[in-house]
C-alpha positions in Angstrom: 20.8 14.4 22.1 20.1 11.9 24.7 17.4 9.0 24.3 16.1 7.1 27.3 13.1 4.7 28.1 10.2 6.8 29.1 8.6 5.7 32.7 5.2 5.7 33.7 6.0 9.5 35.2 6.5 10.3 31.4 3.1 9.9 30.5 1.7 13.4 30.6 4.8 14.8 28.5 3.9 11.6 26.5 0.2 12.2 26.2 1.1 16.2 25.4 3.5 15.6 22.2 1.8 12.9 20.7 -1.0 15.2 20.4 0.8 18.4 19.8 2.3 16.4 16.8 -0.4 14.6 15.5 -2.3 18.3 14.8 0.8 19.7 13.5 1.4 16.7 11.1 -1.8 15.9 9.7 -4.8 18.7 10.8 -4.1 20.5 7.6 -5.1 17.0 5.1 -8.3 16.3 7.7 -11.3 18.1 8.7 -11.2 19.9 11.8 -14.1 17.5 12.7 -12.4 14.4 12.2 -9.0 15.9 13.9 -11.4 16.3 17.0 -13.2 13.2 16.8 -10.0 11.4 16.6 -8.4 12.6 19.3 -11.4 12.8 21.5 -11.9 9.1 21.0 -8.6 7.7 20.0 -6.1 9.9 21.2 -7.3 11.4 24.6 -4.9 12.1 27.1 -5.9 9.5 29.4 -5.9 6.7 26.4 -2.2 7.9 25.8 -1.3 7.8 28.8 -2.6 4.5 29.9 -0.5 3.2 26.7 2.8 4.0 28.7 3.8 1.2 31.8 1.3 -1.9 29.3 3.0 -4.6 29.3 4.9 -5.6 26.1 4.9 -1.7 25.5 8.2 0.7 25.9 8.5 4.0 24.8 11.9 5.7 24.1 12.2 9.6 24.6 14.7 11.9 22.8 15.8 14.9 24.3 17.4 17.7 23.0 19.0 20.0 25.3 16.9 18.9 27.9 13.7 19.4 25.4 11.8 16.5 24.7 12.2 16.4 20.7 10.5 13.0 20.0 9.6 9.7 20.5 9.1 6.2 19.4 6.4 3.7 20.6 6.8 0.2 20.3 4.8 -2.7 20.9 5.8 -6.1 21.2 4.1 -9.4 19.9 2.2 -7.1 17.8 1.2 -9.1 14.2 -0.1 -8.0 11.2 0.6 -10.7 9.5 4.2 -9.9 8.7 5.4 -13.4 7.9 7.6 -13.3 10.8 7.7 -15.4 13.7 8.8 -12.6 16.8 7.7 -9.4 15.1 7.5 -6.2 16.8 4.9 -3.0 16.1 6.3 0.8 15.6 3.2 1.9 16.6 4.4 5.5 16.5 7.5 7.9 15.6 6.9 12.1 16.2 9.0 14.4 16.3 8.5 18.0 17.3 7.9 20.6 14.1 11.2 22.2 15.2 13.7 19.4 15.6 12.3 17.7 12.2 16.0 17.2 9.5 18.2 17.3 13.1 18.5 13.3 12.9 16.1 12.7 15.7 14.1 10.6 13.9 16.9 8.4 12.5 18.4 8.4 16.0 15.4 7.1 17.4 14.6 4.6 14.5 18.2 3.2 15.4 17.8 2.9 19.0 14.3 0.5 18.0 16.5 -1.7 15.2 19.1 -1.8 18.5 15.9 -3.0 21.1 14.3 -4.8 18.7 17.3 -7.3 18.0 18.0 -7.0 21.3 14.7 -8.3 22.6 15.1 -11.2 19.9 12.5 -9.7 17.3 13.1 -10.6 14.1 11.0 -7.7 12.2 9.8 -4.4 12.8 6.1 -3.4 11.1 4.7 -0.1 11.0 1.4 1.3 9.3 2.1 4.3 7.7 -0.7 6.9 5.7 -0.4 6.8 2.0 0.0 10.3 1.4 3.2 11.0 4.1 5.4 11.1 1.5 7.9 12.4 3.6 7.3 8.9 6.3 7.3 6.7 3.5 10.7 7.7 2.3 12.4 7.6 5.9 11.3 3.9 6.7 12.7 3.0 3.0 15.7 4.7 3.4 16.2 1.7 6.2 15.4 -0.8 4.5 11.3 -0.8 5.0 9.0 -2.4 2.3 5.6 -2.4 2.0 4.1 -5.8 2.2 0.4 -4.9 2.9 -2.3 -2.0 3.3 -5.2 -1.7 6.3 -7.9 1.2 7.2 -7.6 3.8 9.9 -10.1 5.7 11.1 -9.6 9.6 11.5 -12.6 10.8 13.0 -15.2 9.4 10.5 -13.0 9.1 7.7 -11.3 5.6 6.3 -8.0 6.3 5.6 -5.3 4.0 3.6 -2.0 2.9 5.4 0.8 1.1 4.0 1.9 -1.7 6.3 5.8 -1.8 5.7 8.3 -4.4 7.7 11.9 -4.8 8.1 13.4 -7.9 8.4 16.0 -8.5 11.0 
């Protein structure tokens, strides 16, 4: 496996799995309507790929055998009221359907603990849906907590996510 910072000529690959992996994830808990809505208005290609190259944004890119497995999205000076003084957002972590139990997640969950104390941050927040059992129990297995909830808008419906942090 081989991670990497992505660069601004990442963005279409970027823009192309976040979506691939958003509809494999969670399209079978959503209506097809809200699945399109949401990625019409929220998660278009160009909004993704305008994310890439932001200021106070990096993106680090896992590769398997030269196959882009995953990535994690991180945005600094990003507050949700943590409690912390120099926190720093998760704002996503996907992994390809076929690379899921191969450690790319935990690789690339590593390699943001590594930037993130690095960069000076002193906690890591993420927002996380209430029913991704499977999400929850990864970012606890680190050391996550939940210290809040917010709504998120899929399509038209309000959602519940966990806010969870990590102290550095």
């Amino acid at each position: 496996m081989n991670i990497r910072i992505a660069t601004v000529a990442d963005a279409a690959l970027i823009a192309e799995i976040s979506r691939e992996t958003f509809v494999e994830t969670f399209a079978e808990y959503n209506t097809p309507r809200d699945v399109e809505l949401f990625l019409t208005k929220q998660f278009s290609k160009e909004i993704l790929m305008a994310q890439v190259g932001e200021k106070n944004h990096v993106f680090f890119l896992a590769f398997e055998n030269e196959e882009l497995a995953g990535y994690i999205f991180l945005k600094q000076h990003a507050d949700a009221n943590t409690g912390a003084s120099s926190p720093i957002e998760i704002s996503r972590l996907y992994a390809r359907t076929k690379f899921i139990g191969k450690g790319i997640g935990k690789s690339l969950m590593q390699t943001a603990i590594h930037h993130a104390k690095s960069c000076g941050n002193d906690c890591i927040w993420l927002g996380v849906w209430e029913k991704n059992l499977r999400g929850i129990r990864f970012y606890t297995s680190f050391g996550y907590e939940k210290f809040g909830e917010h709504d998120f808008l899929l399509g038209e419906d309000i959602q519940l996510d966990w806010l969870m942090r990590l102290h550095l």
